[in-house]
N, C-alpha and C positions, 0 to 999 in steps of 0.2 A: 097959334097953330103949331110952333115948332115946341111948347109945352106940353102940348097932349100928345107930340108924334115921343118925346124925350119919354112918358112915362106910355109909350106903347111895345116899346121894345125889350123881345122876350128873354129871360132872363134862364142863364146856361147856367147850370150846377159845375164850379170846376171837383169838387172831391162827390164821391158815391156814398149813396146812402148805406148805413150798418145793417148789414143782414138780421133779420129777426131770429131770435131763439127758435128751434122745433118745438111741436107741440110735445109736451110732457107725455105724452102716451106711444110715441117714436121714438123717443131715444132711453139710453141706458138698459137699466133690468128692466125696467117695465113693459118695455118693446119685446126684449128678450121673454117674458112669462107671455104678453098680447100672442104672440105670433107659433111657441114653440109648444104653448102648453093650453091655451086655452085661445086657439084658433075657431074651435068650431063644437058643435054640443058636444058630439061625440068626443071629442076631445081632453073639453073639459068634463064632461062624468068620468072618463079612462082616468083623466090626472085626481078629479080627488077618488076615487078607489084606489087608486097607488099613492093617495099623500094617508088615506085610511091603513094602508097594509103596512106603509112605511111606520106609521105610528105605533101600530098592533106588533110589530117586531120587536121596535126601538124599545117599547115600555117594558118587554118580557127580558131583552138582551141586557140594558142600560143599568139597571139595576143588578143584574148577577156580574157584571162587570166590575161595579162602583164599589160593590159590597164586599167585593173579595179580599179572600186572607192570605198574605203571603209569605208571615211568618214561624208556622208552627210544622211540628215534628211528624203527625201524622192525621189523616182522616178525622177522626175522631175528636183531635181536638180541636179543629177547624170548625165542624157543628157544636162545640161548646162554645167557640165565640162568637159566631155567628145569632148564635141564642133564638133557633127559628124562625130568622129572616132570611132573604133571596140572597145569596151570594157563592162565589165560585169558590173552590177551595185552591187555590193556585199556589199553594206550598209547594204542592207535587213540581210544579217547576222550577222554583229557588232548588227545591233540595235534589233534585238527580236530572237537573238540564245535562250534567257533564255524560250523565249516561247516552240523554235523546240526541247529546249532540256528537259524542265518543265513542258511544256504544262500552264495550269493556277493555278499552286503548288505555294504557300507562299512564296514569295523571302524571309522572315526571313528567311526560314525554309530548301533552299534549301541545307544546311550541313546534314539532313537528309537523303534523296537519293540517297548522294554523297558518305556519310560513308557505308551508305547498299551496295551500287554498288562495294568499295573495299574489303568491308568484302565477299562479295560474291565471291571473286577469291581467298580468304583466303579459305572458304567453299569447294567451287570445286577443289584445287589442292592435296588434298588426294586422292581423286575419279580420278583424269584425270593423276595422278603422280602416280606409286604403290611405289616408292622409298622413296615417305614421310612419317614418321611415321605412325601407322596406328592409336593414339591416338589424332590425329588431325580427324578423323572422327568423336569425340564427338561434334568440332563445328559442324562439318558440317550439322550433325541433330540439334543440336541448333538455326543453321543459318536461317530458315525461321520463327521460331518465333519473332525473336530478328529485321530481316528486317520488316515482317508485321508492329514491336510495331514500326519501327523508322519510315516509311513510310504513316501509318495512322494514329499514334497520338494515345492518351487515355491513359488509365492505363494497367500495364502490368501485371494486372493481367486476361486478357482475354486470350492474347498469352498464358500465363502460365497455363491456365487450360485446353487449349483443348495439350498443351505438356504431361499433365500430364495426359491427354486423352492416349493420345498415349501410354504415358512408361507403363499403369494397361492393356490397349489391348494388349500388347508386354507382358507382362510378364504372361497372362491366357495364350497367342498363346504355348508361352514358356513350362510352363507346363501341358497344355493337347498335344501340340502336339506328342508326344511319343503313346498316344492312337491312333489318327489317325490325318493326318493334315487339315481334313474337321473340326473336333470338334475343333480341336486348333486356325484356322480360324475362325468360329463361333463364340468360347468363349470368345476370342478378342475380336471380332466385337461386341458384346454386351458388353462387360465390357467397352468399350471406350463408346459407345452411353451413355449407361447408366451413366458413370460419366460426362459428357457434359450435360445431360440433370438437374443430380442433382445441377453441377454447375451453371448452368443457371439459376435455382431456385432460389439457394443461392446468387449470383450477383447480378440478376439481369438485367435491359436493362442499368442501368448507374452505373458501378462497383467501388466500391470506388476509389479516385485518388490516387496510389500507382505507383511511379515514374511514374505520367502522363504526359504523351507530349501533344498537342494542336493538338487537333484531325482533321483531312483534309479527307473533304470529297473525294468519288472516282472519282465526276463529276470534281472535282481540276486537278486530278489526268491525265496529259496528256504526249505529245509529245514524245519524243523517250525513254522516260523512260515509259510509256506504251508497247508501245513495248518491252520495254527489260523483262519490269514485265510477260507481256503474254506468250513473248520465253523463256525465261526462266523456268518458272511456270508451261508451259504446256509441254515442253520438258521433262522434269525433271518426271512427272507425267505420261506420257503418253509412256515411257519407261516401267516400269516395270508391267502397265498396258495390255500394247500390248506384253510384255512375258506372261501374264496369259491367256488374252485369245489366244493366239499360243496354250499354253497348251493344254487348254481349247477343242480348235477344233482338238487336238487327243486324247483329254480324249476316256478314252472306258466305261465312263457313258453316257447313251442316253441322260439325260439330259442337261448336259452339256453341252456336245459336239452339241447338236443340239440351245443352245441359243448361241453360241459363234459361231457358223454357222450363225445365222439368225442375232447378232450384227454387226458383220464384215460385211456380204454382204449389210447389210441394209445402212450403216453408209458410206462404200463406193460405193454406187452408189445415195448419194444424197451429192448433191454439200455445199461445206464450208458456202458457203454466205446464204443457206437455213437454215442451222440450227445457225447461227448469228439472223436473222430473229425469229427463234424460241425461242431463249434464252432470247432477247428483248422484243417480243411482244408477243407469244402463251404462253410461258409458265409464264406468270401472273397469268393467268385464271384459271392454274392449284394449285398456293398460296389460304394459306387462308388468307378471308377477311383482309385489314390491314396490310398483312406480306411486310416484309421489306427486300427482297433478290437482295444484293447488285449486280451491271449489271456488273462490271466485277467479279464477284464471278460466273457468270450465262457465260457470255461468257469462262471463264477459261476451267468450265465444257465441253462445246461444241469445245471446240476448243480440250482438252483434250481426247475428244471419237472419236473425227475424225481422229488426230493422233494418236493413239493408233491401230486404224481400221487399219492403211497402216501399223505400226512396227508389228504388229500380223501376217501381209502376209508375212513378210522381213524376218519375222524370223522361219515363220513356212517353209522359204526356207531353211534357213539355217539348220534346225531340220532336215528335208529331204534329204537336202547333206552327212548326217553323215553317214556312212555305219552303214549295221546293227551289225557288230560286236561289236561294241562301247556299244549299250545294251546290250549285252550278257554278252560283260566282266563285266558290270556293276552287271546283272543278278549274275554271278557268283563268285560275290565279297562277296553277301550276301547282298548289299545294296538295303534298300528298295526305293520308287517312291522319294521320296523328296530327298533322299540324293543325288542316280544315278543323279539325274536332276542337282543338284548344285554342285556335285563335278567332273563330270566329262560330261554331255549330254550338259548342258548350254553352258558354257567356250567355248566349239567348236562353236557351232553353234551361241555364239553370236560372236566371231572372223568370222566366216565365213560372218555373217550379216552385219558388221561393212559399209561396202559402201552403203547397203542400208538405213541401219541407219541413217549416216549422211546425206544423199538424203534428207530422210521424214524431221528432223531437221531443212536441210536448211530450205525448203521448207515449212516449218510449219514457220519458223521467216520469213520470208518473206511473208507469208500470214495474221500475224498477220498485214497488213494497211487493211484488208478487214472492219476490228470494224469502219472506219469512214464510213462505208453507213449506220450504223443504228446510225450516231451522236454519235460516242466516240471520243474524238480531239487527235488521236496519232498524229506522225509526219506527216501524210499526211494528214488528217483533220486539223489540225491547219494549216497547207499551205493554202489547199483550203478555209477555214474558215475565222478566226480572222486577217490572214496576206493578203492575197490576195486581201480578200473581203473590206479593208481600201483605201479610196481613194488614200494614200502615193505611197501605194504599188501595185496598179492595175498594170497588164501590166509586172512581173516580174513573169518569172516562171522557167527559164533557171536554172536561179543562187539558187533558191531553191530545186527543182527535184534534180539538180545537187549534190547540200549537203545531199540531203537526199539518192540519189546513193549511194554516198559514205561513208556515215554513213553505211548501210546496207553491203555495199563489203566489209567491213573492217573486219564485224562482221561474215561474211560467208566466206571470205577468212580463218579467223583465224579457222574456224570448220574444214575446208574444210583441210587446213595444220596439225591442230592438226591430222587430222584422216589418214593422211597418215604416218606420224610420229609412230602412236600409229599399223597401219598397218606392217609398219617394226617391230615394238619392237616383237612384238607376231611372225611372219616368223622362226619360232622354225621347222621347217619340216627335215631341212639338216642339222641343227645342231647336 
């Protein structure tokens, strides 16, 4: 009896059984194509018509790619070696990239451009990074004087005067603002004029040469570094521009609020390439005799009021989004108009704006190729211009559009990623 009780007693597993592998059609890619690509008929007909188009691309693209020439002198000899096969004639970019990327800039001189162009990511990654010190913001305002002096040449003490423009308006704003921030805006505004004008006395038109570099003019001044000059410059500008007049059109002063009503609608309902036109040719007439107002100094302007006119809507949505409690608590903080706006009404509604922001940006750098209809040679004027127009290179447009594509995606891809990146970092709601 106590045999058969010894082998009745049930037997406890001290370790766990080893999980079984998933079935082969759950895990990895295969899961990944089951579920994303051919979940359902429809699905799966959509995916291969798009594995058919993808092919129908690839096989016309793939080969003019692969087959390309990159080393001969002109058109012409590119289809002798190509000997009536598929292929890109991509000479045109070994031999005049220095043009698409220069425009007609000083080959001495092209370490000038080149050093502006990396300092200027030195510049902007305090502003686009909040984790980098906040004493690297001193370049960052230093940074457009210092690119100006590297990129036109002269003496530097022209940058330096109208900087030290700035820092005397900066510091009246400073201490009248506490009175009110109209007067402290004003008093700025005049104390910077006023010292620009005294300097300009004192200079002069030819400022003595104190670390002067070799001056380039702006008609030099081309190819995709125009463009970069313009997106840049007028982005940059036309940001905190189009925050004022948002402002501006719910000030609860009539005046105000009614010229920043009639800027924005005016400015958006006439087209980019009209006031290009304007910048170029009407407003001469309004110079006096003789003046010398340099044409992208004039286009900057115009390109700057236009985008500023679409970030003023973008944001006067985002203003709109805020509930109204957000002013009260502000109201009841004791904080008066300037402060409520920057420490707490702004921050929201420029996060909220953030998509459309980057919209008008792209959108603004991609519009700066419109400067070649009034004869400025950025990247697309010098295509059609200087390169096209040479007997070598008639008859090549594939292979330059192409490069110029892609110069541009790379440049609106990188915004377009930064601002979804920078749209998670702020997503503070459930946290």
């Amino acid at each position: 009896m106590s045999e058969m009780h010894a082998h009745s007693v049930a037997f406890v597993r001290e370790t766990s059984i080893p999980p079984s592998p998933p079935p082969a059609a759950e895990t990895g890619a295969v899961k990944w194509v089951r579920e994303n690509l051919f979940s359902s008929v429809t699905n799966s007909i959509l995916t291969l018509l798009a594995l058919l188009a993808v092919y129908s691309i690839l096989s016309l693209i793939l080969p003019w790619l692969l087959n390309g020439i990159w080393n001969t002198g002109s058109r012409r000899e590119c289809l002798d070696q190509l000997q009536g096969q598929v292929g890109g004639c991509f000479s045109v970019l070994t031999e005049r990239w220095h043009q698409l990327i220069f425009g007609r800039y000083p080959i001495d001189s092209y370490w000038r451009p080149t050093l502006a162009f990396v300092l200027m990511f030195v510049a902007i990654a305090p502003v686009l990074f909040s984790a980098l010190p906040r004493k690297m913001l001193i370049w960052t305002g230093l940074f457009p004087f210092v690119a100006y002096w590297l990129v036109w040449g002269g003496s530097i003490l022209s940058p330096l005067a109208v900087l030290i423009g700035f820092v005397i308006g900066y510091l009246v704003y400073r201490k009248l603002v506490d009175q009110s921030f109209a007067m402290g805006f004003i008093g700025g505004l005049i104390a910077t004029v006023l010292f620009w004008w005294v300097s300009g006395l004192i200079l002069g038109e030819d400022p003595p040469r104190v670390l002067a570099l070799t001056p380039v003019e702006s008609r030099e001044i081309g190819g995709f570094m125009l463009n970069m000059i313009l997106g840049v410059t007028c982005v940059s500008l036309s940001l905190p521009l189009g925050i004022a007049l948002a402002l501006g059109r719910q000030s609860k002063m009539p005046i105000i609020r009614i010229f920043s009503v009639i800027f924005i609608e005016f400015i958006r309902g006439v087209p980019l390439i009209t006031l290009l036109f304007v910048a170029n040719v009407v407003l001469a007439y309004f110079l006096p005799p003789n003046a010398n107002f340099d044409i992208i100094v004039r286009v900057m302007i115009m390109i700057t009021l236009f985008a500023a006119a679409y970030i003023a809507e973008v944001i006067r949505g985002g203003l709109a989004a805020l509930p109204r409690g957000q002013y009260e608590a502000a109201d009841s903080l004791g904080l008066d108009y300037s402060q409520a706006m920057r420490l707490i009404i702004l921050p929201q509604a420029l996060k909220i704006s953030i998509p459309g922001i980057v919209n008008v940006a792209v959108g603004l750098f991609k519009d700066t190729t419109l400067v070649s209809v009034i004869s400025m040679f950025d990247l697309v004027g010098i295509i059609r211009g200087p390169i096209v127009s040479v007997t070598e290179w008639q008859g090549i447009y594939w292979e330059l559009y192409g490069f110029a594509a892609l110069l541009f995606f790379v440049c609106c891809y990188g915004i377009s990623q930064y601002s979804q990146w920078l749209e998670r970092q702020l997503q503070t709601d459930h946290r």
